[in-house]
C-alpha positions as CSV (number, residue, x, y, z in Angstrom):
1,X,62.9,37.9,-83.0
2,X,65.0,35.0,-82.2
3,X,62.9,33.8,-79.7
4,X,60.0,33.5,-81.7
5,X,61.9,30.7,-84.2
6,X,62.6,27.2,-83.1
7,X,66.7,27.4,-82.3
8,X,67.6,25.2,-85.6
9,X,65.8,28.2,-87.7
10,X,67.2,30.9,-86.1
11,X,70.7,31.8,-87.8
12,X,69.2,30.7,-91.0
13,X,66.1,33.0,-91.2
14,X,67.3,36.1,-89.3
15,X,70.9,35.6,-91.2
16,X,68.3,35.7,-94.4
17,X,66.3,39.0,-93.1
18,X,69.1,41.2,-92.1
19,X,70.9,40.2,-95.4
20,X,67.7,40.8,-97.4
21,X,67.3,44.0,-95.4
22,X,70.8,45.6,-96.0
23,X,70.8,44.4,-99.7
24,X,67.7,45.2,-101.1
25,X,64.8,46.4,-98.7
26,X,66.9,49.6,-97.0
27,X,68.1,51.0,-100.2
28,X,64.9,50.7,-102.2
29,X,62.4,52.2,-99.4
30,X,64.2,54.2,-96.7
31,X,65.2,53.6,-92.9
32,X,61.7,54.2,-92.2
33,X,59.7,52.1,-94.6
34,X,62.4,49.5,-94.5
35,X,62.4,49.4,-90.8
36,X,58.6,48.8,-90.9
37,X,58.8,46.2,-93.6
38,X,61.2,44.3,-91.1
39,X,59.0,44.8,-87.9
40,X,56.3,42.9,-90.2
41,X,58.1,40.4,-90.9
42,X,59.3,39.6,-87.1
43,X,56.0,39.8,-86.8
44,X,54.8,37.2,-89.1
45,X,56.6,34.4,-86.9
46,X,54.5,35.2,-84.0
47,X,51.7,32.8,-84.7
48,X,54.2,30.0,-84.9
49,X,55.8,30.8,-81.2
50,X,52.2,29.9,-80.0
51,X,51.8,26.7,-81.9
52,X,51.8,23.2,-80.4
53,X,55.7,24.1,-79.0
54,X,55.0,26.9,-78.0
55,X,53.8,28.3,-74.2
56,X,50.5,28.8,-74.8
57,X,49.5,26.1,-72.8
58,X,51.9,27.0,-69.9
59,X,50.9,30.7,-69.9
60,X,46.8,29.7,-69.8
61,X,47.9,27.4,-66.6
62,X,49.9,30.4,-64.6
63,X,47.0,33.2,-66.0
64,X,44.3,30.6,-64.4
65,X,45.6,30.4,-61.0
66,X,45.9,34.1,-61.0
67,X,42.0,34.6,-62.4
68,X,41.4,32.1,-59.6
69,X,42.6,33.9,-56.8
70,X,41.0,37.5,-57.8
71,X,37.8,35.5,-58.4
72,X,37.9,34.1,-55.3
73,X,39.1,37.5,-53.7
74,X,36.2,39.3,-55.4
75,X,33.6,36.6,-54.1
76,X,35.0,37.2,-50.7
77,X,35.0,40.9,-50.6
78,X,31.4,41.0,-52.3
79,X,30.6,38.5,-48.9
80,X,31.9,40.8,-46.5
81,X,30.9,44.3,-48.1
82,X,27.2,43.2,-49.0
83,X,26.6,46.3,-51.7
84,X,23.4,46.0,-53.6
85,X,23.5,43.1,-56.1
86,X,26.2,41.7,-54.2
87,X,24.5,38.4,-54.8
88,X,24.8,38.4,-58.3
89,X,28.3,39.6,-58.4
90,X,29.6,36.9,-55.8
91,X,27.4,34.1,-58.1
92,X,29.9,35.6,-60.6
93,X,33.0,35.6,-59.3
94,X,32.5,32.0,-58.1
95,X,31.6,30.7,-61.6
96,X,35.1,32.7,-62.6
97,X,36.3,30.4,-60.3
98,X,34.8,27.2,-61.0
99,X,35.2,28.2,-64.7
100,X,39.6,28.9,-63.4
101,X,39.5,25.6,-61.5
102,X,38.3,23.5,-64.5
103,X,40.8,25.1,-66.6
104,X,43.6,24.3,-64.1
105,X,42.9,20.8,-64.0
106,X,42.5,20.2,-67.4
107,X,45.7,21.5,-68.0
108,X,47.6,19.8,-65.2
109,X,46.1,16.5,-65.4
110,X,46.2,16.8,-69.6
111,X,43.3,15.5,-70.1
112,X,41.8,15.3,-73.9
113,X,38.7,18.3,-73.3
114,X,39.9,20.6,-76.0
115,X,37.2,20.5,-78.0
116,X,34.1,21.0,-75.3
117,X,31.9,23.4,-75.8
118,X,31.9,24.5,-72.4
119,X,35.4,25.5,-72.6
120,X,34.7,27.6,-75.6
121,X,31.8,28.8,-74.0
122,X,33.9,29.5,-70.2
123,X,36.2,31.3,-72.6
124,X,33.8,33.5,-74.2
125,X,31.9,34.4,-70.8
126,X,35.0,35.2,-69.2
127,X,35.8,38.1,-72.1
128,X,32.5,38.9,-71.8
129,X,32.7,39.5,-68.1
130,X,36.4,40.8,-68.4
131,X,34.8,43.4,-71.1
132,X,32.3,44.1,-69.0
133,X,34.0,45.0,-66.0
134,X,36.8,47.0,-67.6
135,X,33.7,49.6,-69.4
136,X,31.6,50.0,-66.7
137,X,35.0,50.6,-64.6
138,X,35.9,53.4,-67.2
139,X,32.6,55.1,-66.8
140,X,32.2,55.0,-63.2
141,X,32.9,57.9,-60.8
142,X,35.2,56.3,-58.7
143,X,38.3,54.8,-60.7
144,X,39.8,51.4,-58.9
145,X,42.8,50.4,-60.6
146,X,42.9,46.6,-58.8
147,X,39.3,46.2,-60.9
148,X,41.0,47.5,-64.2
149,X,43.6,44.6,-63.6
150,X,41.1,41.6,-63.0
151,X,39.1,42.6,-65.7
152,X,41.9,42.2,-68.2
153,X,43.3,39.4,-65.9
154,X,39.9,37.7,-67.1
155,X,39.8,38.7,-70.7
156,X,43.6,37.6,-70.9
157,X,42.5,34.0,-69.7
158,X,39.4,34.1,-72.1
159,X,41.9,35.2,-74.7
160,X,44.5,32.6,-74.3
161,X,41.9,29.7,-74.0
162,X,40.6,30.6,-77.5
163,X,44.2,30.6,-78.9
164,X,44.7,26.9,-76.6
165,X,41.5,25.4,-77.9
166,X,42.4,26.7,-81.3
167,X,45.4,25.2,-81.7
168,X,44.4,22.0,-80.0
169,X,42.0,21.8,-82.7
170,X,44.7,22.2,-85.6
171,X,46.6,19.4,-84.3
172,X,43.7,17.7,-83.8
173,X,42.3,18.1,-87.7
174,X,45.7,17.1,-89.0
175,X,46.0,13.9,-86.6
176,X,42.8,12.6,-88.3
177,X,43.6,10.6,-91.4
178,X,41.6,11.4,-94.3
């Protein structure tokens, strides 16, 4: 749980829970109740390990340059293999690409796009297509584990640019005077 405070809170508050813990929390409900009373509340500091300090921002970067090189892997493949609808499913591996690459350089150059639609909209489209993937993999007669993996690789990045564009938004809101 430590790693999820900023170091000047960190004695303070887990000194605070292990104390309220032992005191109060263990006797009154049981190891088991107690136990999951504490797991909540480790919990609850979660959201604030992905705020404006936190890596969100670093994670989307490394997750977009892997969604990158499986889109551009998948487009390739699709090329050279040529099943039916191979068209449409190399048109969408390179707009997973294009959609990785704007991503990339946003973040690297740190330009100001937060709030464009298209990057909500990229994000969305990736889940979508992430989601996609993943079910029809997990109906169809012939499992492939490397598809499994770029489906959530592509959800993951969707996933993380909503929590990014989120956040960028808060800051945003409360940078505004009123």
């Amino acid at each position: 749980m430590e790693r999820l405070l900023a170091e000047r809170d960190r004695e303070t508050i887990v000194g605070d829970l292990r104390e309220e813990y032992a005191a109060s929390i263990l006797p009154n409900l049981g190891r088991l109740r107690a136990d999951s009373w504490y797991l909540r509340q480790a919990l609850s500091f979660v959201p604030r390990f992905f705020s404006e300090r936190g890596p969100t921002g670093e994670i989307l970067l490394c997750v977009s340059l892997v969604t990158l090189a499986c889109a551009c892997w998948l487009a390739a493949m699709e090329g050279l293999l040529r099943h039916p609808g191979y068209v449409t499913r190399v048109g969408v591996a390179i707009s997973i690409a294009v959609i990785s690459l704007a991503v990339i350089v946003v973040r690297m150059l740190h330009l100001e796009a937060r709030s464009e639609r298209w990057l909500w909209t990229a994000a969305v489209a990736l889940i979508g297509i992430g989601g996609h993937a993943f079910l029809r993999n997990a109906r169809a007669a012939h499992f492939e584990g490397f598809v499994l993996l770029i489906s959530l690789i592509f959800v993951l990045q969707g996933l993380l640019m909503l929590i990014f564009l989120g956040r960028s938004g808060e800051r945003e809101s409360r940078s505004v005077p009123t």
